[in-house]
Structure formats: structure tokens, C-alpha cells
C-alpha positions as CSV (number, residue, x, y, z in Angstrom):
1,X,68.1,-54.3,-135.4
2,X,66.7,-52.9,-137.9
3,X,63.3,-51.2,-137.8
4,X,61.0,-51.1,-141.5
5,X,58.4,-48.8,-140.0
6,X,60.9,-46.1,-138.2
7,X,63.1,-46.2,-141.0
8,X,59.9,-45.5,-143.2
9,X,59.3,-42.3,-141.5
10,X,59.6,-39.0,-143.9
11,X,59.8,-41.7,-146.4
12,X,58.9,-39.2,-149.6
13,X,62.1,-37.0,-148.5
14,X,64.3,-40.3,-148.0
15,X,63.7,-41.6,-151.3
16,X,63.8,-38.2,-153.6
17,X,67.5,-38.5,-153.5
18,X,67.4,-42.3,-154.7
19,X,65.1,-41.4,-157.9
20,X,67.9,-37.8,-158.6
21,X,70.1,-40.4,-158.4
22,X,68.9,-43.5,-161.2
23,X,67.5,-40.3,-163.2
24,X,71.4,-40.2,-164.8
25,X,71.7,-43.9,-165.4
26,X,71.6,-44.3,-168.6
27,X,70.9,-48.0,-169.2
28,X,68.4,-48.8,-171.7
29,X,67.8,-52.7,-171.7
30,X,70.4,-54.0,-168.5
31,X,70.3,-57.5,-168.2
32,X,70.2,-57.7,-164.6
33,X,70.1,-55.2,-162.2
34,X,71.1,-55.0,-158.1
35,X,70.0,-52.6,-155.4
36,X,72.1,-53.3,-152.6
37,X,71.0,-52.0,-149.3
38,X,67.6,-52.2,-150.7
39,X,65.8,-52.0,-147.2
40,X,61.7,-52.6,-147.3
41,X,62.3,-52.8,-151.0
42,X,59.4,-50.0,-152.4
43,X,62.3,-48.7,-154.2
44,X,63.8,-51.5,-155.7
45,X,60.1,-52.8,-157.1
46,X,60.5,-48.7,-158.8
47,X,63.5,-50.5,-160.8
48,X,61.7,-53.2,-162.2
49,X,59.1,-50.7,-163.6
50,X,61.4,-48.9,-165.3
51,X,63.4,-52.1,-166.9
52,X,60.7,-55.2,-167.1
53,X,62.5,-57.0,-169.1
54,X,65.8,-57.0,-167.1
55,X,66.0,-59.7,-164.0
56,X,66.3,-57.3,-160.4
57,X,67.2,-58.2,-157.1
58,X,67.3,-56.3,-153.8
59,X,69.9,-57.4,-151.0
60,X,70.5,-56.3,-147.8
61,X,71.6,-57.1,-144.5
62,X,68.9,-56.7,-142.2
63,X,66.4,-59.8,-141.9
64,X,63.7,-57.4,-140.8
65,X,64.3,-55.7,-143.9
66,X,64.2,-58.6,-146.2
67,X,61.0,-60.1,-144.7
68,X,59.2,-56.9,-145.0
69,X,60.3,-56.7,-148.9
70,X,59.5,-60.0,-149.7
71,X,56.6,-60.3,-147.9
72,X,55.3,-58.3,-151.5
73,X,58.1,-58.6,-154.3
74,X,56.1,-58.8,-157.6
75,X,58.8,-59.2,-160.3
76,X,61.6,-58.7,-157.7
77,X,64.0,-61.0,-156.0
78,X,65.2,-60.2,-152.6
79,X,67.7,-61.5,-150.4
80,X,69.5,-61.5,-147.3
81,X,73.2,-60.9,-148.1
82,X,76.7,-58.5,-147.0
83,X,77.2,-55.5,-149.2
84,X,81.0,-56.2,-148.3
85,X,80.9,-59.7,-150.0
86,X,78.4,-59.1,-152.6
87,X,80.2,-59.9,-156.0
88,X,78.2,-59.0,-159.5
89,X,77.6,-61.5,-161.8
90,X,78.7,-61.8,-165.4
91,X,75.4,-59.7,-166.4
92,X,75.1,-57.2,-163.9
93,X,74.3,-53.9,-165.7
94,X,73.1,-51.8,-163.7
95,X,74.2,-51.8,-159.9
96,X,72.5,-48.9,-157.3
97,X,73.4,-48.7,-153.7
98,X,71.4,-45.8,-152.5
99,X,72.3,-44.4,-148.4
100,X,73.9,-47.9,-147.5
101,X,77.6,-47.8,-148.2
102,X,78.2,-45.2,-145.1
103,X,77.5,-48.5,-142.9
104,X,80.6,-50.5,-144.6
105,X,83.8,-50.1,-143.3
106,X,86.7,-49.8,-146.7
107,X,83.6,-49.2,-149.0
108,X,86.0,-46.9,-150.9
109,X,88.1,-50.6,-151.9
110,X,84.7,-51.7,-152.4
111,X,83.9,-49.5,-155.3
112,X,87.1,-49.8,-157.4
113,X,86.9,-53.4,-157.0
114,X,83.6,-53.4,-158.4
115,X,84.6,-50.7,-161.2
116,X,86.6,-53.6,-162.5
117,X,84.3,-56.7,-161.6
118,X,81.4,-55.2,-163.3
119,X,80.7,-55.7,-167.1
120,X,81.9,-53.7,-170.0
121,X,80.0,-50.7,-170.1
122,X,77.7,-51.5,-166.8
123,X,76.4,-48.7,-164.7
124,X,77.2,-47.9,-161.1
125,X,75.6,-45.5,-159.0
126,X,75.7,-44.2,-155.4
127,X,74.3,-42.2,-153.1
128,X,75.3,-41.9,-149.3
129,X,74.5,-38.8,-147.0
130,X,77.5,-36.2,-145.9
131,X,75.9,-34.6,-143.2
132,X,77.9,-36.1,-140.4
133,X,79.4,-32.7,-140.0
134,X,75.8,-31.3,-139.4
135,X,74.3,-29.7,-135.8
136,X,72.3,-33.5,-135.3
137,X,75.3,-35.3,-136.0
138,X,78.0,-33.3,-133.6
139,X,75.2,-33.1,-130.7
140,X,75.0,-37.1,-131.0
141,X,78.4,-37.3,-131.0
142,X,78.8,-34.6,-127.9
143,X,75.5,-36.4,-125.8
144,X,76.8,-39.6,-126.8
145,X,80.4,-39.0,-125.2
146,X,79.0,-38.1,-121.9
147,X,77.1,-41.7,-121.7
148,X,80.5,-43.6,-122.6
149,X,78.9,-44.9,-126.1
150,X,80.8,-42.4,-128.4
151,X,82.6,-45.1,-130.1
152,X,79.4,-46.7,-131.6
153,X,79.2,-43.7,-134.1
154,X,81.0,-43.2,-137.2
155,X,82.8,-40.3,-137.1
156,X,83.3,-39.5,-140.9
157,X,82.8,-42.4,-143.1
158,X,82.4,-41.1,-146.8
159,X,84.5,-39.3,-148.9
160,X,83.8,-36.5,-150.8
161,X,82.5,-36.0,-154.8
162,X,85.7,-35.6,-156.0
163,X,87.3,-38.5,-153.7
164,X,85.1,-41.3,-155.1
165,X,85.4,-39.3,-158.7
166,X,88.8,-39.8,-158.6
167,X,89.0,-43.3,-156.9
168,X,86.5,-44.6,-159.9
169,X,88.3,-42.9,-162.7
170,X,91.4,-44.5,-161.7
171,X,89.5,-47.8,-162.5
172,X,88.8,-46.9,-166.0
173,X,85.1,-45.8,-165.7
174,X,83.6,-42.4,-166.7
175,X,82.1,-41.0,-163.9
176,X,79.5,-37.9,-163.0
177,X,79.9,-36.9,-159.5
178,X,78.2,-34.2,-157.7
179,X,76.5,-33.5,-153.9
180,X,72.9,-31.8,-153.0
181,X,71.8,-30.1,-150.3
182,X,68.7,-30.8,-149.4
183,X,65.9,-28.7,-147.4
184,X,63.7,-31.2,-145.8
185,X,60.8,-28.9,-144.2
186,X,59.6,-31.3,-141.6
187,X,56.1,-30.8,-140.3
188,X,55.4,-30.4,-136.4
189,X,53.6,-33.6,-135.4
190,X,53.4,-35.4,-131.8
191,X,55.6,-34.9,-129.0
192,X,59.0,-35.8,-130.3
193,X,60.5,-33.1,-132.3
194,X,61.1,-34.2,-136.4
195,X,64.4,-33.6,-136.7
196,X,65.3,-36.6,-133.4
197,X,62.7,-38.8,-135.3
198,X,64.8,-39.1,-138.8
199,X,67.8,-39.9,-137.1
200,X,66.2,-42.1,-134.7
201,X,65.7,-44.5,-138.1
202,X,69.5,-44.4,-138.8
203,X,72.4,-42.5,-137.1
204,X,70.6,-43.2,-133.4
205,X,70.3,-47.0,-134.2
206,X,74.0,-48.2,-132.4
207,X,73.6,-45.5,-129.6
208,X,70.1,-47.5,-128.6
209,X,71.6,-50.7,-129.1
210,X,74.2,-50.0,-126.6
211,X,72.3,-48.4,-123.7
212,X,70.2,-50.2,-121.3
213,X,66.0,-48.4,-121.4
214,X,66.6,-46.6,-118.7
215,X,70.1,-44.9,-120.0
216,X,67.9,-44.5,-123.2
217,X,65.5,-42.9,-122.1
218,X,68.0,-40.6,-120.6
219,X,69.7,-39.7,-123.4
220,X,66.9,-39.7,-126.0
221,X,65.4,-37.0,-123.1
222,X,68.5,-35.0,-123.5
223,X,69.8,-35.0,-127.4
224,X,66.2,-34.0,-127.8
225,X,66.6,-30.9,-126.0
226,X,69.7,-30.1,-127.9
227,X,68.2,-30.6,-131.3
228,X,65.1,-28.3,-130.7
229,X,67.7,-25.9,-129.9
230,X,69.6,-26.1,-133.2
231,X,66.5,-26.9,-135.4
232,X,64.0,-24.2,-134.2
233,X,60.9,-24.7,-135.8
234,X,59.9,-21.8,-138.3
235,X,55.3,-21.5,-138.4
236,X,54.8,-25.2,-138.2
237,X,57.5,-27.1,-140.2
238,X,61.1,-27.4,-139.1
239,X,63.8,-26.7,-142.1
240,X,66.5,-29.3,-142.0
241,X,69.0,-29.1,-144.2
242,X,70.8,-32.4,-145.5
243,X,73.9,-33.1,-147.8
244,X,73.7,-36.1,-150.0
245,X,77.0,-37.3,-152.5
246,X,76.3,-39.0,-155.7
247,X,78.3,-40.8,-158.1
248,X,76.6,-42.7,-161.1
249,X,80.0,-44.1,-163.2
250,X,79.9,-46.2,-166.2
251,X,82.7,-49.1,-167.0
252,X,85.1,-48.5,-169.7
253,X,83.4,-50.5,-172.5
């Protein structure tokens, strides 16, 4: 399950790499535009204000997303819907998926199938993190092994720049590809340390699904021991470095 408000947390660093990202779309009047994986939807609505006249729509796969997004749409539609079935209409333009495609299994089919599906000359654009090589990622996969849930995390899902740059290219489309690395310097606030809190919003999710409350409380105790350890704080922020890929590609026209 999904949760808007933890997912929300350090919500100005989450959503910096969506707006680096629609920043090279070069659209000027799409007919219709999608966000898929749109989430509580603040970000989507940030589409319709740059392109009024075009018709947008947010999907995503989380109910507790979509109610918290349409619970305020203004000139957005949202709906519940799978990213892996999720077809684009005849006038689909403009199609972002920002930090969602690491949760679909074959997204790499996924994107040359769209690469073709999409209109002449429609944009596509892409953002999913790359830090699953990082210190929080290999102590979750190490803490995670010793409770028997190991096989609930992903070890590697996305590709790199130059992958997806080649896999698009190879559908016809003219692509810019490129990565970032991020310095996120999270203040010191409460108990929990900042660095267990962002991945407590995404990469923790299957880990608590799959451990009973006491097990969890275990193991959030533990992993949070390790990640002070590799994220010491620095005065009263703690630097936290994160790789993002991008890939905004336009169809052969």
C-alpha cells in the first residue's frame, strides 16, 4: 500500500528531477498529455499549467494515490490504471513517466513499444532513479537477507543512459539521454534519521509489507543503525547523494 503522506516527505527534492526532466520537452501545443505513475498528482496539475489548452491525465496504480489526486484535480483527469497495459491514444503528444517505471518488470519492451504506438513526432520522457548500487540500497539488501525477505527487492531494475538511448533509437525516435547526481542535504529532524525516512516512502515499501510489526520493528531498528553509519551527518544536514537517468525522445515524424 501505498502511502501519499510518506511518499510526500522531502517532497521539493523528489520533484526537482521531474521539472529537469519536462524542461527538454519541447512540445508547444500537445493535444493530450499523460503522466503515468502520477502519484498525489501536484505534479501532473504542473502540466496543465504549462499546456492549458491540451487535455492531461494522471494514471497510476495505487488507489490511495488516485483518491488523494482527485480529491483536487482542477483541469486534470486522473485514474486508476497499470503502467504495463497503458496504451496512448491517437493524440497523445506528450507522455512523462517520472520515478515509476523501476516498479514494472520488462519496462525496457515497454518503451520501444510505445516509441512506435505514439504519434508522429510525440514526445516521451523518463526519469527513474539509479541508485540501487548506493550504501541505503546494499544495507537493505544485506538487513533484508538476514530476515528471509531479500527476494521482495529489486535487485537492479533499470538500465543505463546509453541502454534506453540505444533501445529508443532503434525505434526510430531522436533521443537526449543523460543521468544526475543529485546532493540531497537532508536536515536533522526527529528521531529517525533522513536518510531511512526517504526510503521508507519507496524502496522499504515490500520489505514492510512482508514482515509481521514485530519483525518490523526489528529490522527498521537495525537498517537504521546501518544507515547512520554510512550517512554521517555533517553540522545539522545529512548529504545524500542520488543518481537519477533521464531520457526525453521524440518520434520520427
Amino acid at each position: 500500500m501505498w502511502d501519499p503522506a510518506v511518499y510526500r516527505r522531502f517532497g521539493t527534492e523528489r520533484s526537482r528531477p521531474f521539472f529537469d526532466l519536462v524542461a527538454r520537452i519541447g512540445a508547444t501545443a500537445p493535444r493530450a498529455v499523460t503522466d503515468l505513475g502520477c502519484g498525489p498528482g501536484e505534479l501532473t496539475r504542473t502540466l496543465a499549467e504549462r499546456w492549458p489548452d491540451a487535455r492531461v491525465t494522471g494514471v497510476d496504480s495505487s488507489p490511495e494515490m488516485i483518491e488523494k489526486a482527485a480529491a483536487d484535480p482542477g483541469d486534470v483527469t486522473f485514474r486508476l490504471g497499470d503502467i504495463a497495459s497503458w496504451q496512448p491514444g491517437p493524440d497523445t503528444d506528450v507522455l512523462v513517466t517520472n520515478a515509476a517505471l523501476q516498479w514494472v518488470p520488462g519496462h525496457q519492451r515497454m518503451l520501444s513499444r510505445w516509441a512506435t504506438e505514439l504519434p508522429a513526432g510525440a514526445w516521451l520522457a523518463m526519469q527513474v532513479p539509479g541508485n540501487f548500487d548506493a550504501p541505503s540500497h546494499r544495507l537493505l539488501r544485506a538487513t533484508a537477507t538476514g530476515y528471509g525477505v531479500a527476494h521482495v527487492l529489486r535487485e537492479a531494475p533499470v538500465d543505463d543512459p546509453a541502454d534506453y538511448a540505444a533501445r529508443l533509437t532503434a525505434a526510430g525516435a531522436a533521443v537526449d539521454a543523460w543521468e544526475t547526481t543529485y546532493l540531497h542535504l537532508l536536515p536533522l529532524s526527529g528521531p529517525d534519521h533522513p536518510v531511512l525516512r526517504w526510503i521508507e516512502g519507496t524502496a522499504l515499501r515490500p520489505v514492510r509489507a512482508a514482515l509481521d510489526e514485530d519483525a518490523w520493528t526489528a529490522f527498521r531498528t537495525e537498517l537504521a543503525a546501518r544507515i547512520a553509519e554510512a550517512y554521517p551527518a555533517r553540522g545539522d544536514v545529512v548529504p545524500f547523494p542520488f543518481r537519477r537517468i533521464f531520457v526525453v525522445a521524440r518520434t520520427a515524424s
